[in-house]
C-alpha positions in Angstrom: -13.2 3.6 1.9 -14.2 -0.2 2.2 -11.8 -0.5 4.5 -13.5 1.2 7.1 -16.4 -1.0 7.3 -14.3 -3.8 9.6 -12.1 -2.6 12.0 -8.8 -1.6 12.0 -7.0 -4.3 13.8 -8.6 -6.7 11.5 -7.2 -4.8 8.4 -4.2 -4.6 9.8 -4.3 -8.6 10.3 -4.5 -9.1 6.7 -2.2 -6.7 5.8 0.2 -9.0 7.8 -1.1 -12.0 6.2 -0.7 -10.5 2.5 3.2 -9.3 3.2 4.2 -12.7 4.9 2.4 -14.6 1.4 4.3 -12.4 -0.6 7.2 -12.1 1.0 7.2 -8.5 1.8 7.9 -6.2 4.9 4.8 -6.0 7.1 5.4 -2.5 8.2 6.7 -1.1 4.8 3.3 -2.3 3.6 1.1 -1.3 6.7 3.1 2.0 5.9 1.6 2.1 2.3 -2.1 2.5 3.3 -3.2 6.1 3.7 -5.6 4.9 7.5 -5.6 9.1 8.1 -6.3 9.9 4.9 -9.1 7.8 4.1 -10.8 8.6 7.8 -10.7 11.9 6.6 -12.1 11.6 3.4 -15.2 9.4 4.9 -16.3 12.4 7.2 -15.6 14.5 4.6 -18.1 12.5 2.2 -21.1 13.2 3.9 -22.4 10.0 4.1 -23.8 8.8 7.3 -22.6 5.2 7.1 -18.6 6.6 5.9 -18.8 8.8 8.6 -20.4 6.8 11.3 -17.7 3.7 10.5 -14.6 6.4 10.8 -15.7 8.0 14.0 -15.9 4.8 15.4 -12.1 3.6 14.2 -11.0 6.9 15.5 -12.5 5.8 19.1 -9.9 3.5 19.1 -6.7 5.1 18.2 -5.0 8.3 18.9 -6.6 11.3 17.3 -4.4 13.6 14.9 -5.2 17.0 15.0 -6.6 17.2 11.5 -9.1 14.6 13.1 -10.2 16.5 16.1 -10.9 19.7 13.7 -13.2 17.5 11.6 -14.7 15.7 14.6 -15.3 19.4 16.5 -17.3 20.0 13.0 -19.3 17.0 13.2 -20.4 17.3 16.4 -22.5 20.4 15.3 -23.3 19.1 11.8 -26.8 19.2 11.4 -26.8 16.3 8.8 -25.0 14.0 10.6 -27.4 11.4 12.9 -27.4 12.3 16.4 -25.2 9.7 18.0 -22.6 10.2 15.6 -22.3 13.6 16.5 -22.4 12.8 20.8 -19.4 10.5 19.7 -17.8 12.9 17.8 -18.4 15.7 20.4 -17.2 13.0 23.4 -13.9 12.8 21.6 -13.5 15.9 21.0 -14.0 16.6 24.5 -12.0 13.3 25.7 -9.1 14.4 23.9 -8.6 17.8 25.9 -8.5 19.8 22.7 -9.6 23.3 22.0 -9.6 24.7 18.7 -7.7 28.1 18.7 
């Protein structure tokens, strides 16, 4: 999950960098690492600073369903900090989804 901890558009600048040094396709290698996955596994860790660090990638892309489910949980989770979960529940909100 390291590579939450800079932001996506600079991970996705050295993925770039990487395929054009070794010769490969950009997007069959941006392709190759699991962004939703890993988001999903950070708030699913438990850990404050995992969780805090995906929320905040996911407040700058579009939000999968999957996401929205775990960010509706968040914003109630009573061990997450508090401004994690006003994020989480903003996005929620910001997104127009209702879980049904």
């Amino acid at each position: 999950m390291a590579i939450l901890d800079a932001d996506e558009k600079s991970l996705r600048a050295r993925l770039a960098y990487a395929a054009e040094q070794f010769k490969l396709s950009p997007e069959n290698l941006q392709s190759r690492v699991p962004v939703e996955d890993v988001l999903a596994m950070a708030v699913r860790s438990r850990s404050n600073h995992w969780v805090e660090r995906a929320v905040h990638w996911m407040a700058e892309r579009d939000i999968p369903r999957e996401h929205l489910e775990l960010l509706q949980e968040l914003a109630t989770a009573k061990w997450v900090n508090q401004r994690t979960r006003h994020i989480a529940m903003r996005l929620v909100k910001a997104s127009g989804w209702t879980q049904g």
